[in-house]
N, CA, C and O atoms as CSV, one atom per row, in Angstrom:
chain,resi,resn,atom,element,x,y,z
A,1,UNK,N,N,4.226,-7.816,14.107
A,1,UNK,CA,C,5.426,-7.632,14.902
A,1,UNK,C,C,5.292,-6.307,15.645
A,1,UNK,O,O,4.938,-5.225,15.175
A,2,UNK,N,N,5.535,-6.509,16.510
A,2,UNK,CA,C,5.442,-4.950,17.718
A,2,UNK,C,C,6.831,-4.410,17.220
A,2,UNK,O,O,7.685,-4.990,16.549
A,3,UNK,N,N,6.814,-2.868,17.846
A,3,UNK,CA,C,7.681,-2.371,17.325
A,3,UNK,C,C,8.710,-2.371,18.349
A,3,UNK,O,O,9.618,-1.577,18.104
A,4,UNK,N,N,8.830,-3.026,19.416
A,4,UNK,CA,C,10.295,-3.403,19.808
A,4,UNK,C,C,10.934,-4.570,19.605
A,4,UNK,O,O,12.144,-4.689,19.799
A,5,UNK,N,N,10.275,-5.395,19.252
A,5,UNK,CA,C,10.891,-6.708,18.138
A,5,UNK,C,C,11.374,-6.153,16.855
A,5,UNK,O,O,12.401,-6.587,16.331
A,6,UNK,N,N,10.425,-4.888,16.157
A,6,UNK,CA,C,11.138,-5.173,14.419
A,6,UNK,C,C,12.333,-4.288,14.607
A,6,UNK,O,O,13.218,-4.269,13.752
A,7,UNK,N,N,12.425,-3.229,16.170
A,7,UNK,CA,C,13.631,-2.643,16.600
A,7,UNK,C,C,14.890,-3.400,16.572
A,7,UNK,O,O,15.882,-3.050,15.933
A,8,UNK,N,N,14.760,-4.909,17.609
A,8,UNK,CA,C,15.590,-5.875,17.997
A,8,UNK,C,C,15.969,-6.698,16.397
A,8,UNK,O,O,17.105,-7.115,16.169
A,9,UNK,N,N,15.091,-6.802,15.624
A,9,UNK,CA,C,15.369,-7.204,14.161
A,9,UNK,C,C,15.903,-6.806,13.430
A,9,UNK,O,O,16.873,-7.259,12.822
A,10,UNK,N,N,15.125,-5.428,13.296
A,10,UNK,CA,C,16.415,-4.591,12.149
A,10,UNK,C,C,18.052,-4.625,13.069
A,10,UNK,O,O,19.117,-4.707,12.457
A,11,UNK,N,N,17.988,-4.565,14.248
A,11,UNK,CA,C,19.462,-4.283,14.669
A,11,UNK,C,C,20.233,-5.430,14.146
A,11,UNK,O,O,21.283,-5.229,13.535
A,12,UNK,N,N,19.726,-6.750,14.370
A,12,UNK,CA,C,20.553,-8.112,14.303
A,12,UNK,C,C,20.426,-7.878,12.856
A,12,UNK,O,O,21.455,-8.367,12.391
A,13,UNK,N,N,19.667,-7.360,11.811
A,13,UNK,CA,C,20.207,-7.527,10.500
A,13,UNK,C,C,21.102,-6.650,10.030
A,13,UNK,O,O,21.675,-6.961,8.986
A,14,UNK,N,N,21.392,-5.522,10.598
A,14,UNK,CA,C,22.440,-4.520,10.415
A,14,UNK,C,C,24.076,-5.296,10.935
A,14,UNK,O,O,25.063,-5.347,10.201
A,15,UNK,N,N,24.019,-5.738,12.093
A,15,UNK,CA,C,24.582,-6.222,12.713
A,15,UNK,C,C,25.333,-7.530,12.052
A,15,UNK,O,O,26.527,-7.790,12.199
A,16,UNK,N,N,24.379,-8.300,11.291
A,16,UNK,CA,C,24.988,-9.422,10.348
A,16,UNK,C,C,25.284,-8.423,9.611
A,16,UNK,O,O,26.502,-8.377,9.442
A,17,UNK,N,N,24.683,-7.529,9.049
A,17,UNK,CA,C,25.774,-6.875,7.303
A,17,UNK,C,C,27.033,-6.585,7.895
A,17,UNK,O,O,27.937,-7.399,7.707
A,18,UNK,N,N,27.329,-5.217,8.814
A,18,UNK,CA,C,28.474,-5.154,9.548
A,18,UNK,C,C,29.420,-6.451,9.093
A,18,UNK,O,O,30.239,-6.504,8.175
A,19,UNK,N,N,29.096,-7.297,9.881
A,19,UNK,CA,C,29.857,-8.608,10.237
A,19,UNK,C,C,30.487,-9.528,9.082
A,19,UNK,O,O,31.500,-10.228,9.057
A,20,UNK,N,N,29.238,-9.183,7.898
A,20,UNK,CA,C,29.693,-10.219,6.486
A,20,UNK,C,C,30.328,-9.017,6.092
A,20,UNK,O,O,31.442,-9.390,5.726
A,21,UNK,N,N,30.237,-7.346,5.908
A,21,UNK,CA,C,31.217,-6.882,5.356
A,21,UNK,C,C,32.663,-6.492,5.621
A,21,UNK,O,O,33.529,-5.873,5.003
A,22,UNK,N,N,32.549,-7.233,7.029
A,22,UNK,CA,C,34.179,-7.068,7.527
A,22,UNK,C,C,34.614,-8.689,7.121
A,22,UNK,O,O,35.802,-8.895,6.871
A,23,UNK,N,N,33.917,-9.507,7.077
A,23,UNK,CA,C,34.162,-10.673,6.254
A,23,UNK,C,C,35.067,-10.898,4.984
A,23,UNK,O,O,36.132,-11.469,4.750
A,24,UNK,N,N,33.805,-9.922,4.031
A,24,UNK,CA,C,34.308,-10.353,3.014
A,24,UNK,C,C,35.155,-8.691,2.237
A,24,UNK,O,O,34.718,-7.972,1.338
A,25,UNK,N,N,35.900,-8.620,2.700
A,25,UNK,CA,C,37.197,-7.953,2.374
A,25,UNK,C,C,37.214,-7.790,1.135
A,25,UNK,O,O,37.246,-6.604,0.808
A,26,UNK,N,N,37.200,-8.832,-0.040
A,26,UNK,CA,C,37.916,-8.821,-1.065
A,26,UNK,C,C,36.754,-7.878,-2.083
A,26,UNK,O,O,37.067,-7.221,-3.075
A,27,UNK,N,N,35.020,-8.076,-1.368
A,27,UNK,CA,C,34.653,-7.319,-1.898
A,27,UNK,C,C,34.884,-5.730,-1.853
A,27,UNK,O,O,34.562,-5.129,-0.828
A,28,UNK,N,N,35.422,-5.052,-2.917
A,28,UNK,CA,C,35.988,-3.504,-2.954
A,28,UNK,C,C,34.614,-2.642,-2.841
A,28,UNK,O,O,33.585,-2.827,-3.492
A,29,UNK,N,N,34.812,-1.842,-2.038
A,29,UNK,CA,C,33.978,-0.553,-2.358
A,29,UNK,C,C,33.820,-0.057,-3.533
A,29,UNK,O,O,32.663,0.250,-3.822
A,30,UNK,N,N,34.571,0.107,-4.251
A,30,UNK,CA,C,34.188,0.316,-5.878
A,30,UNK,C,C,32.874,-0.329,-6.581
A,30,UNK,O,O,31.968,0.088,-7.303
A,31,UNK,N,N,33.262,-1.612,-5.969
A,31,UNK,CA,C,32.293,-2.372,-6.681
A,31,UNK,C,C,31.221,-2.474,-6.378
A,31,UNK,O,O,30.243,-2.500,-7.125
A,32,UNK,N,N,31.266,-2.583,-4.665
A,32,UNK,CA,C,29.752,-1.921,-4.137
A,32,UNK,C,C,28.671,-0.705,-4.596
A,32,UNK,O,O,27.444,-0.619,-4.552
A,33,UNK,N,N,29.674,0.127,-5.026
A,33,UNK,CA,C,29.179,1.147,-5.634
A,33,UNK,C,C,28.337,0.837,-6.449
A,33,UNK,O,O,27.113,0.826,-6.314
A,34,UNK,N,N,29.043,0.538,-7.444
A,34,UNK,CA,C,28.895,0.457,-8.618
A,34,UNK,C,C,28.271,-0.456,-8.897
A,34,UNK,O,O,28.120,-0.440,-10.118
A,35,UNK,N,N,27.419,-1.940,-8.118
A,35,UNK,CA,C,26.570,-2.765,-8.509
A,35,UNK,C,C,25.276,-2.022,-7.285
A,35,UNK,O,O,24.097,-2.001,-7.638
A,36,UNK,N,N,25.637,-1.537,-6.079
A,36,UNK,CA,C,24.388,-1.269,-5.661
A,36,UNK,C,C,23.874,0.246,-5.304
A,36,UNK,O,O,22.735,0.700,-5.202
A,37,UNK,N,N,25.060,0.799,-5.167
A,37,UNK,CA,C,24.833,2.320,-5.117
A,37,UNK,C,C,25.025,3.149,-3.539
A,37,UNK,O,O,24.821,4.286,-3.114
A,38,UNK,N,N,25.636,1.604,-2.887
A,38,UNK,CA,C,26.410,2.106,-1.557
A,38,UNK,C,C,27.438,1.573,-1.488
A,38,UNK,O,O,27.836,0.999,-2.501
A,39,UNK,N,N,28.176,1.557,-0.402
A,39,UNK,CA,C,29.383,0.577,0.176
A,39,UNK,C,C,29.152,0.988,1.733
A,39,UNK,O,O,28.275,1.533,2.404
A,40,UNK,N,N,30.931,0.197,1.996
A,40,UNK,CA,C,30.922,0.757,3.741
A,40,UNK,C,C,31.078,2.001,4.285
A,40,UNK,O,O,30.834,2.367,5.435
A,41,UNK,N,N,31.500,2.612,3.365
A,41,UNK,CA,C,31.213,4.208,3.634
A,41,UNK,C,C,30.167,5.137,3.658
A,41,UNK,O,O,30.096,6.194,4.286
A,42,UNK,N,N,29.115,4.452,2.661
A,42,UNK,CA,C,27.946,4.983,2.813
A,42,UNK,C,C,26.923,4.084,3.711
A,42,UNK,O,O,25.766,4.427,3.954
A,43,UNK,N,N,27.438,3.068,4.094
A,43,UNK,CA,C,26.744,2.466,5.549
A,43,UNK,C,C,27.939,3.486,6.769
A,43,UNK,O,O,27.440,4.363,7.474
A,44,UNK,N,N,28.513,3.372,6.792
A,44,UNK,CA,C,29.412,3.992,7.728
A,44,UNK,C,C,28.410,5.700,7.926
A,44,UNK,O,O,27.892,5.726,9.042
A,45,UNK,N,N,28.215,6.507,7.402
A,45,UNK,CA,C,27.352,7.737,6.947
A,45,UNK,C,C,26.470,7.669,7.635
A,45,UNK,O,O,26.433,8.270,8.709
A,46,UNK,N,N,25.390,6.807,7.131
A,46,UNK,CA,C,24.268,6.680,7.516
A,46,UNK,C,C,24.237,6.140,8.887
A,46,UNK,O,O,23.127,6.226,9.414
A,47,UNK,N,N,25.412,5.463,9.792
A,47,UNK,CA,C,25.101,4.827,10.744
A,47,UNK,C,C,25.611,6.205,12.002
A,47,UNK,O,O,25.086,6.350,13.106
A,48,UNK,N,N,26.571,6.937,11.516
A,48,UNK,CA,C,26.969,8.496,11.934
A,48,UNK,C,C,25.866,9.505,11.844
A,48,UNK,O,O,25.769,10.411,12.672
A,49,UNK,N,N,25.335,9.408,11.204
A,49,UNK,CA,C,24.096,10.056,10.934
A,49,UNK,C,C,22.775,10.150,12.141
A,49,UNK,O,O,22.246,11.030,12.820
A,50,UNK,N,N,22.616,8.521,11.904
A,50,UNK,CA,C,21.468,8.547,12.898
A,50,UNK,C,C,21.852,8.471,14.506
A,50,UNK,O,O,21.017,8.711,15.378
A,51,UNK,N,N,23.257,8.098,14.792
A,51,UNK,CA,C,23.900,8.495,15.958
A,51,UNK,C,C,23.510,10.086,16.385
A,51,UNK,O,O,22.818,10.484,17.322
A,52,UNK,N,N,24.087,10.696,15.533
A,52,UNK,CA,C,23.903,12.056,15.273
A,52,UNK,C,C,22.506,12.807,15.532
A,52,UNK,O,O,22.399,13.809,16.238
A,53,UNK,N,N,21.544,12.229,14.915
A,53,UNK,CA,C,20.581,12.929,15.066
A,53,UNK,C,C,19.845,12.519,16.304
A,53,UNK,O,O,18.959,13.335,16.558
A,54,UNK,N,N,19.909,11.563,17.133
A,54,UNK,CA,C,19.928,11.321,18.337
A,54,UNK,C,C,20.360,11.788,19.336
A,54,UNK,O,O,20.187,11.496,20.520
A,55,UNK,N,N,21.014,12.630,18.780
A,55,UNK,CA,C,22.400,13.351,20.121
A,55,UNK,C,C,23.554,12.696,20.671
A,55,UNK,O,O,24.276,12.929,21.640
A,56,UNK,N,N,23.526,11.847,19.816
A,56,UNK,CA,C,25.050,10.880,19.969
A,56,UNK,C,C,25.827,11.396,19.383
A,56,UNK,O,O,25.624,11.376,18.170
A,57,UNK,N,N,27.198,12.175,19.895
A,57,UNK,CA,C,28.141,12.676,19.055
A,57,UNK,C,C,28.815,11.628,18.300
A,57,UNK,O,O,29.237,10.667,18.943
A,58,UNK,N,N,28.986,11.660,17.019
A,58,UNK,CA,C,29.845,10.344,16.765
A,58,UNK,C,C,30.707,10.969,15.250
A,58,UNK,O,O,30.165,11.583,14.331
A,59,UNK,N,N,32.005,10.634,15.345
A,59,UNK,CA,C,32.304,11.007,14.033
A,59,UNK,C,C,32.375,10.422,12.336
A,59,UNK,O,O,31.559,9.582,11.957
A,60,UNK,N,N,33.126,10.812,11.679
A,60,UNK,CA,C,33.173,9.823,10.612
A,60,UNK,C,C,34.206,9.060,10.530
A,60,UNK,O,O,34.282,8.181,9.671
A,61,UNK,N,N,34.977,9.248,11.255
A,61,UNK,CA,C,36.160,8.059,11.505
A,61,UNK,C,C,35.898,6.761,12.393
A,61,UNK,O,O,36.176,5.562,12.407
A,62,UNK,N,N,34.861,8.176,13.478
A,62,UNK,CA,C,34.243,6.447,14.600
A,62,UNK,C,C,33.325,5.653,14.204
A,62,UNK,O,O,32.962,4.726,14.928
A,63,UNK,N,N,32.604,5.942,12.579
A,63,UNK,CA,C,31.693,5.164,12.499
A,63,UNK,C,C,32.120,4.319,10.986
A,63,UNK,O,O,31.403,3.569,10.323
A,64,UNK,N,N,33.266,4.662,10.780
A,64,UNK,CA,C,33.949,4.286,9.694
A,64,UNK,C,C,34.981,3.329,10.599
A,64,UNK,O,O,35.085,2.278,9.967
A,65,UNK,N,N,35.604,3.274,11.541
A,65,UNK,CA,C,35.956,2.013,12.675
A,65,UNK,C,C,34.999,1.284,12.842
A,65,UNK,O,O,35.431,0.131,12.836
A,66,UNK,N,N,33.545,1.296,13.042
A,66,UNK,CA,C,32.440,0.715,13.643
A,66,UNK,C,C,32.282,-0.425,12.296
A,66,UNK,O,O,31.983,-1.603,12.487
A,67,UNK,N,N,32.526,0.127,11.007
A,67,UNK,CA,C,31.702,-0.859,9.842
A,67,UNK,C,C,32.990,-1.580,9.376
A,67,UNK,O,O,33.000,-2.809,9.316
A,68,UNK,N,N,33.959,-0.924,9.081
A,68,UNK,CA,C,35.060,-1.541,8.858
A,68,UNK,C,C,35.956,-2.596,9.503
A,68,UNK,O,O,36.685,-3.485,9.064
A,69,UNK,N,N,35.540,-2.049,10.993
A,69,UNK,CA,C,36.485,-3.342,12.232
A,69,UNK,C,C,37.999,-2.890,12.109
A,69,UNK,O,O,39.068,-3.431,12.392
A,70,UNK,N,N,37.658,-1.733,11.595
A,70,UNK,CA,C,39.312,-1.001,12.182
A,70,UNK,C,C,39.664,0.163,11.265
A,70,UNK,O,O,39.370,0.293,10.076
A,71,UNK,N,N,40.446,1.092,12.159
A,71,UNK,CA,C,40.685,2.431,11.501
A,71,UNK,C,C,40.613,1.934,9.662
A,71,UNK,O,O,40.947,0.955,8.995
A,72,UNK,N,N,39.871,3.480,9.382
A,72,UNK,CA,C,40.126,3.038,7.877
A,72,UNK,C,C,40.626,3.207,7.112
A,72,UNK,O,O,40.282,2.885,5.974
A,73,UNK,N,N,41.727,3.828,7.439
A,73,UNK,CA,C,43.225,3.927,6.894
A,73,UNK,C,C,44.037,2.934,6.741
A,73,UNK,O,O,44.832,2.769,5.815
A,74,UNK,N,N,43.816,2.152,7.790
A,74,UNK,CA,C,44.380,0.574,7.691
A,74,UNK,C,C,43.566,-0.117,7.022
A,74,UNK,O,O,43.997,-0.878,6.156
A,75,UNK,N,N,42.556,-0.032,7.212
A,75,UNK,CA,C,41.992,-1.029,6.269
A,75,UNK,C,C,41.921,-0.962,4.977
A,75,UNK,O,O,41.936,-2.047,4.396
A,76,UNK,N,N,41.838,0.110,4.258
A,76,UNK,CA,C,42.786,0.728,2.569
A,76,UNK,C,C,43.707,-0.034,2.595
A,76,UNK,O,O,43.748,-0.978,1.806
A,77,UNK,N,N,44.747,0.204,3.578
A,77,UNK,CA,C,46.276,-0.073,3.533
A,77,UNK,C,C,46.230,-2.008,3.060
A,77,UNK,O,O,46.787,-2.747,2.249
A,78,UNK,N,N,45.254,-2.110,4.104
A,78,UNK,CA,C,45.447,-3.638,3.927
A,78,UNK,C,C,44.283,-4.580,2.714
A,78,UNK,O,O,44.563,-5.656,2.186
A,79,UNK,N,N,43.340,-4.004,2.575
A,79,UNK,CA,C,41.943,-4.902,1.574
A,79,UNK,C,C,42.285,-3.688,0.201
A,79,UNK,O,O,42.837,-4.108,-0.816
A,80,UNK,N,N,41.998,-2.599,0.291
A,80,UNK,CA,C,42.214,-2.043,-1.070
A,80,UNK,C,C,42.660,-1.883,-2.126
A,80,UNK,O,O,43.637,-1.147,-1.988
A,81,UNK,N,N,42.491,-2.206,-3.392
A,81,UNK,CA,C,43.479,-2.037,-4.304
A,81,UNK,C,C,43.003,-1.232,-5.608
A,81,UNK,O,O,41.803,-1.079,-5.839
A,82,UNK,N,N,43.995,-0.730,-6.440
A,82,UNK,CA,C,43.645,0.247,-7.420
A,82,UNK,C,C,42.020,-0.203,-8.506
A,82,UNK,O,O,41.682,-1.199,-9.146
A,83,UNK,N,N,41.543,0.831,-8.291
A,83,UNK,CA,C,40.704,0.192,-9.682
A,83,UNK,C,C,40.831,1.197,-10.944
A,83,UNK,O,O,40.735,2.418,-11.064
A,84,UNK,N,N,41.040,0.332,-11.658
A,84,UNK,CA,C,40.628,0.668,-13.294
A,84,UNK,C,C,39.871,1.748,-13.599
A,84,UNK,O,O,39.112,2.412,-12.894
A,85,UNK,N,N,40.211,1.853,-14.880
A,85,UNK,CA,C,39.683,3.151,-15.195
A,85,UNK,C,C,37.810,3.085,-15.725
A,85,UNK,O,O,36.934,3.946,-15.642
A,86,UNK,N,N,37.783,1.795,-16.212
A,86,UNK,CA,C,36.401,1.489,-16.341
A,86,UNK,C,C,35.832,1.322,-14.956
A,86,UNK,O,O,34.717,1.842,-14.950
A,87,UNK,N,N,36.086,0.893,-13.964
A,87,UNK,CA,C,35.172,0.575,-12.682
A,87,UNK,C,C,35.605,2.283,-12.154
A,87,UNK,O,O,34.869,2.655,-11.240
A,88,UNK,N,N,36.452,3.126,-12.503
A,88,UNK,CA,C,36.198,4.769,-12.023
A,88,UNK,C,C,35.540,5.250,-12.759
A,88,UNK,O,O,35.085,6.268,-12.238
A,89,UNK,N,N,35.059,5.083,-14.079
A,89,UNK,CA,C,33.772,6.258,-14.604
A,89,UNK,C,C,32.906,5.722,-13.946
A,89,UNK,O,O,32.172,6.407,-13.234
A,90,UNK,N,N,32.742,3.982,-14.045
A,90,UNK,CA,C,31.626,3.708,-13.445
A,90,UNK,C,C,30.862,3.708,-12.313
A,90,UNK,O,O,29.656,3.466,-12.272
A,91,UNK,N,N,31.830,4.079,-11.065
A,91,UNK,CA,C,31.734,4.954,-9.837
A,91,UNK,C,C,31.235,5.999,-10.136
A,91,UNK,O,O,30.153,6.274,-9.616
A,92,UNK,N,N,31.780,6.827,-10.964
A,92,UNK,CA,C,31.228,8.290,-11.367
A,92,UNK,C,C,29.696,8.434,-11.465
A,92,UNK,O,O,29.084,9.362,-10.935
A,93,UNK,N,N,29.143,7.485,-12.156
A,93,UNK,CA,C,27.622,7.475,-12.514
A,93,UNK,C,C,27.459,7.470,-11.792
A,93,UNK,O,O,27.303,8.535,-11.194
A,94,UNK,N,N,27.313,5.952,-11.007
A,94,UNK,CA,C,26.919,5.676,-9.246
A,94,UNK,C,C,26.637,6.852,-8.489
A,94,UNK,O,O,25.619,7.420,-8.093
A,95,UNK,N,N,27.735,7.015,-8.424
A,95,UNK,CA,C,28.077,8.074,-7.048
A,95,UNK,C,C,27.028,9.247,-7.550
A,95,UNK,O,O,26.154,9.507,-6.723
A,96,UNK,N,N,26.981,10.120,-8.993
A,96,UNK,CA,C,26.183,11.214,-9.198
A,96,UNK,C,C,24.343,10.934,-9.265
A,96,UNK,O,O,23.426,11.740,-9.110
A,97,UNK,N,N,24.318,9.298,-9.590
A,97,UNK,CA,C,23.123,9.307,-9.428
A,97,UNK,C,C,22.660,8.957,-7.882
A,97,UNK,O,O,21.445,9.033,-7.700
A,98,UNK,N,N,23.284,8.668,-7.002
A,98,UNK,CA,C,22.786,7.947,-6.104
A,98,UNK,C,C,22.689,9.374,-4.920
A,98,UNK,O,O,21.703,9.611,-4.221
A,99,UNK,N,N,24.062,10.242,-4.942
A,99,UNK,CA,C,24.219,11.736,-4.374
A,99,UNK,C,C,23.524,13.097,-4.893
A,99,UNK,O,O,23.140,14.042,-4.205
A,100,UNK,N,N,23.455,12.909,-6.576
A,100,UNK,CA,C,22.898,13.797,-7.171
A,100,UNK,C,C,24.319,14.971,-7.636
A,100,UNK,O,O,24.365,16.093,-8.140
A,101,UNK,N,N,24.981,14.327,-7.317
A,101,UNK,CA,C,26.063,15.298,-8.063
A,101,UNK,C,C,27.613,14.538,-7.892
A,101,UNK,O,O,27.765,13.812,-6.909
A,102,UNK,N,N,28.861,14.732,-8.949
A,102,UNK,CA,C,30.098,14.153,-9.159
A,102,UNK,C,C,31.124,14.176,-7.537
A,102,UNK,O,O,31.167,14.951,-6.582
A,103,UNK,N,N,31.744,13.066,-7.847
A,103,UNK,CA,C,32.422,12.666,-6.531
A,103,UNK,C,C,33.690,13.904,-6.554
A,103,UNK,O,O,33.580,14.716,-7.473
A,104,UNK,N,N,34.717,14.066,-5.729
A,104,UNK,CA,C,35.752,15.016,-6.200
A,104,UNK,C,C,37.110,14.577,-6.654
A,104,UNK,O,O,37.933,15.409,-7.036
């Protein structure tokens, strides 16, 4: 594969995740966490990031609109719900092993 095809590839597969994770809603960020060691926030990051290091100004709200499919304040408001105290330590691990240090 030349490298402006696996360019055009990786985009359309980013592009489907985007798309199934504004889909599927009911899956919580918690749980993302905590079974893989990201969510949409840490795709949201990383997609601010490499904007960023490109010289694309971009913030963390605009790239947290970009993965979410809408401010993400609303989208808390509307898909989020409390988790438990077992799925919050278990974030805790996640988050310190995957960052290298405790969430706040």
């Amino acid at each position: 594969m030349d490298d402006q095809s696996r360019l055009e590839v990786e985009a359309a597969a980013f592009r489907s995740l985007v798309a199934h994770l504004q889909d599927r809603t009911d899956v919580q960020n918690i749980d993302m966490m905590n079974l893989t060691g990201f969510c949409r926030n840490c795709l949201s990051r990383w997609y601010m990031e490499a904007a960023n290091e490109r010289g694309i100004e971009m913030t963390k709200d605009a790239a947290r609109e970009h993965v979410h499919g809408m401010p993400y304040d609303e989208w808390k408001a509307i898909n989020q719900i409390e988790a438990d105290d077992e799925k919050q330590a278990a974030f805790k691990v996640a988050f310190a092993r995957t960052h290298g240090y405790a969430p706040k």
